[in-house]
SESE-700940 format. One record per residue (C-alpha): residue number from 1; residue in one letter; x, y, z. Coordinates in Angstrom, 2 decimals. Layout:
! residues N
+-----+--------+---------+---------+---------+
| num | residu |      xx |      yy |      zz |
+-----+--------+---------+---------+---------+
| NUM |      A |       X |       Y |       Z |
...
+-----+--------+---------+---------+---------+
***
This chain:
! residues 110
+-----+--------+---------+---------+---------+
| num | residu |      xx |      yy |      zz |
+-----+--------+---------+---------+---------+
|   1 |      X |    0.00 |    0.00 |    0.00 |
|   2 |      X |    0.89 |    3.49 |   -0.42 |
|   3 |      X |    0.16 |    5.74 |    2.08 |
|   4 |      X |   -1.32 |    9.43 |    1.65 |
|   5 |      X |   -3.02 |   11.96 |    3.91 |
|   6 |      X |   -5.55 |   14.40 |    2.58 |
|   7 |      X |   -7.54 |   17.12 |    4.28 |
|   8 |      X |  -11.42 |   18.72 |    4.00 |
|   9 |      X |  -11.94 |   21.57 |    3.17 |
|  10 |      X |   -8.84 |   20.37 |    0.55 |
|  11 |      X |   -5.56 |   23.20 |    0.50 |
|  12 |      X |   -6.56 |   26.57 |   -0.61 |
|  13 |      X |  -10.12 |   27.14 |    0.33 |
|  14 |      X |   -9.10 |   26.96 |    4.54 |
|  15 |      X |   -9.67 |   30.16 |    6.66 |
|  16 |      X |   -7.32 |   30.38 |    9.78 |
|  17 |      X |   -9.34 |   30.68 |   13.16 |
|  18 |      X |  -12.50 |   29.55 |   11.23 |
|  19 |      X |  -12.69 |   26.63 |    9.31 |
|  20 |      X |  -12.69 |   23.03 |   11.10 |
|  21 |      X |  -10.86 |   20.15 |    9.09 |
|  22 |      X |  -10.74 |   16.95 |    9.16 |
|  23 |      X |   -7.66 |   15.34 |    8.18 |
|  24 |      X |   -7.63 |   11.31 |    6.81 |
|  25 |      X |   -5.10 |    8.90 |    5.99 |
|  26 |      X |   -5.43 |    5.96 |    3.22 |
|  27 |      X |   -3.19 |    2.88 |    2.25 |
|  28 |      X |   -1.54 |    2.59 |    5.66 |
|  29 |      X |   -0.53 |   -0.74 |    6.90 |
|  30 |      X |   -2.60 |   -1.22 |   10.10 |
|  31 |      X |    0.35 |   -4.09 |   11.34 |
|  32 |      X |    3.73 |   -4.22 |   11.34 |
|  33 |      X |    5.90 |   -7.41 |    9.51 |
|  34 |      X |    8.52 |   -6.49 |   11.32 |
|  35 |      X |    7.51 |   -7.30 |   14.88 |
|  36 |      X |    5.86 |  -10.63 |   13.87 |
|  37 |      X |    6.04 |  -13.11 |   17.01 |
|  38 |      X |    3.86 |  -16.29 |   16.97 |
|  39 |      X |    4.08 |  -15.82 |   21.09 |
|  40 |      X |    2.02 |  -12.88 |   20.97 |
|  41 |      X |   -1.72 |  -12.12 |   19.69 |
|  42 |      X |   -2.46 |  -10.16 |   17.57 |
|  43 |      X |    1.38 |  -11.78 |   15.60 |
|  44 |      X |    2.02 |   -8.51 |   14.01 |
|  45 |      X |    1.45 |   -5.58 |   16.33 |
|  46 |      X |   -0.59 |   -2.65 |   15.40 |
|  47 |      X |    0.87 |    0.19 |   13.36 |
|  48 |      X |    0.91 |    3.65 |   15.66 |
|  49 |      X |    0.71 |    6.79 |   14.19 |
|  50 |      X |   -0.28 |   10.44 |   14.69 |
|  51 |      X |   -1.09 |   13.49 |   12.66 |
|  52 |      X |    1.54 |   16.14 |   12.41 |
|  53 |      X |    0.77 |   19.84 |   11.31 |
|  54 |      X |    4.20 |   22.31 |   11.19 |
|  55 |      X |    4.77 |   26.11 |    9.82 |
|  56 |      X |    7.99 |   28.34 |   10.49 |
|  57 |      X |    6.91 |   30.57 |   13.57 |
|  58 |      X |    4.13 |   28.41 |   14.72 |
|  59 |      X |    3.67 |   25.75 |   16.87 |
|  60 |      X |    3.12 |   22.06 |   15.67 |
|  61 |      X |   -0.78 |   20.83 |   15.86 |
|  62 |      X |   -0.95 |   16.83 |   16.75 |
|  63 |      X |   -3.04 |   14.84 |   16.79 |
|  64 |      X |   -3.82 |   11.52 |   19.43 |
|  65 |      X |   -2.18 |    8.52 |   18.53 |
|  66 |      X |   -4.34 |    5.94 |   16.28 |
|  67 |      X |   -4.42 |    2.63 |   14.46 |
|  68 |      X |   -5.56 |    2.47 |   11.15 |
|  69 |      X |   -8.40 |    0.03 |   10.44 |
|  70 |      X |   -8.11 |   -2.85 |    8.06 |
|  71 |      X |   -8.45 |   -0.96 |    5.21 |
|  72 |      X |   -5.67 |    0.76 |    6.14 |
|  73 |      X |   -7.87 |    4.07 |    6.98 |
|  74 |      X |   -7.62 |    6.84 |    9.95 |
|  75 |      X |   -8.81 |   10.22 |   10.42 |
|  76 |      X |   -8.64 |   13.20 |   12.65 |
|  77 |      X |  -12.38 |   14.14 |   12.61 |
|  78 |      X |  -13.60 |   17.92 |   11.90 |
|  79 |      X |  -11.55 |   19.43 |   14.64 |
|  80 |      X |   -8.78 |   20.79 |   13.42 |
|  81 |      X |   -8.53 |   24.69 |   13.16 |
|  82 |      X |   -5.12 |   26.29 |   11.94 |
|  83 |      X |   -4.07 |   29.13 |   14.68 |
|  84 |      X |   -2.68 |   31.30 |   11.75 |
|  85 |      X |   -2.24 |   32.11 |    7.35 |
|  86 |      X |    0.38 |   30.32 |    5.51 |
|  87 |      X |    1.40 |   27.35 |    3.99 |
|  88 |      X |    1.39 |   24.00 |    6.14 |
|  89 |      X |    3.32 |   20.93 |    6.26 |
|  90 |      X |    0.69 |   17.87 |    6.81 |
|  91 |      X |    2.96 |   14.87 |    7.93 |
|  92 |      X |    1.78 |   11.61 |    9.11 |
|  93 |      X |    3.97 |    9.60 |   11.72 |
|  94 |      X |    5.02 |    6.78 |   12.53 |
|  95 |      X |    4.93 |    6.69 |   16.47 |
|  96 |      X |    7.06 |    3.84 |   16.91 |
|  97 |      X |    9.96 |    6.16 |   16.51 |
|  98 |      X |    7.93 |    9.33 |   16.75 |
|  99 |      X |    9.71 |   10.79 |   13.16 |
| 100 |      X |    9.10 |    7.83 |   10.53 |
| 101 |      X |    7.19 |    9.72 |    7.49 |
| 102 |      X |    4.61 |    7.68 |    6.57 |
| 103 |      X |    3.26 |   10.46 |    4.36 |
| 104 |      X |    2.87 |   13.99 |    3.44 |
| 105 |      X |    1.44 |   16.48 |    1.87 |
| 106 |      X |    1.37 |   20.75 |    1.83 |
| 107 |      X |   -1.49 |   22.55 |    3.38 |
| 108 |      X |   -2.31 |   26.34 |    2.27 |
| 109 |      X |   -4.34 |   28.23 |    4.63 |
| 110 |      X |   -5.52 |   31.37 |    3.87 |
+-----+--------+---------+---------+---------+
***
C-alpha cells in the first residue's frame, strides 16, 4: 500500500481561526511485519501513528495517537482549526519512533 493523507476543506479554500478540518489517511498498513512473534496475539502488532501539522513561527498541531483500520484508513475528525495564514506541512507519523514519514502532503491556509 501506499500511504497518503488528505484534508477537507482540501488546501486553498481553509480560513485560519474559522474553518474546522478533518484530516484522513489511506493505504496505511494497520500491522507491522517487522515485529511478527507467533508468542504474541495479535502476531504482528498494530501500526501507531499520529497526525503532524508544522509552519515556520508556529507551533506544531498533533493529533492523538491511532491505528488504522483494516483498510488501512484513519482520520482526525472535523476538529482541526489552523491558529494562523500560511502554507502547512501535513505529515503523518510513525509513532514507533515518533519521526518515521509515513506520508505527506502541503497545506495552504488562507
Amino acid at each position: 500500500m501506499t500511504a497518503a493523507v488528505a484534508i477537507t476543506p482540501t488546501s486553498g479554500n481553509i480560513t485560519h481561526l474559522l474553518d474546522a478540518c478533518e484530516i484522513v489517511c489511506t493505504g496505511v498498513n494497520s500491522n507491522t511485519s517487522t515485529g511478527y512473534s507467533t508468542s504474541i496475539y495479535p502476531t504482528s502488532p498494530a501500526v501507531v501513528a499520529f497526525f503532524k501539522l508544522s509552519a515556520s513561527g508556529e507551533d506544531d498541531l498533533v493529533s492523538p495517537l491511532f491505528s488504522t483500520n483494516a483498510a488501512g484508513t484513519g482520520a482526525w475528525p472535523g476538529s482541526v482549526i489552523f491558529p494562523a495564514a500560511g502554507t502547512w506541512t501535513l505529515d503523518l507519523i510513525d509513532a514507533a519512533d515518533g519521526t518515521t514519514q509515513l506520508a505527506t502532503a502541503s497545506v495552504t491556509v488562507a
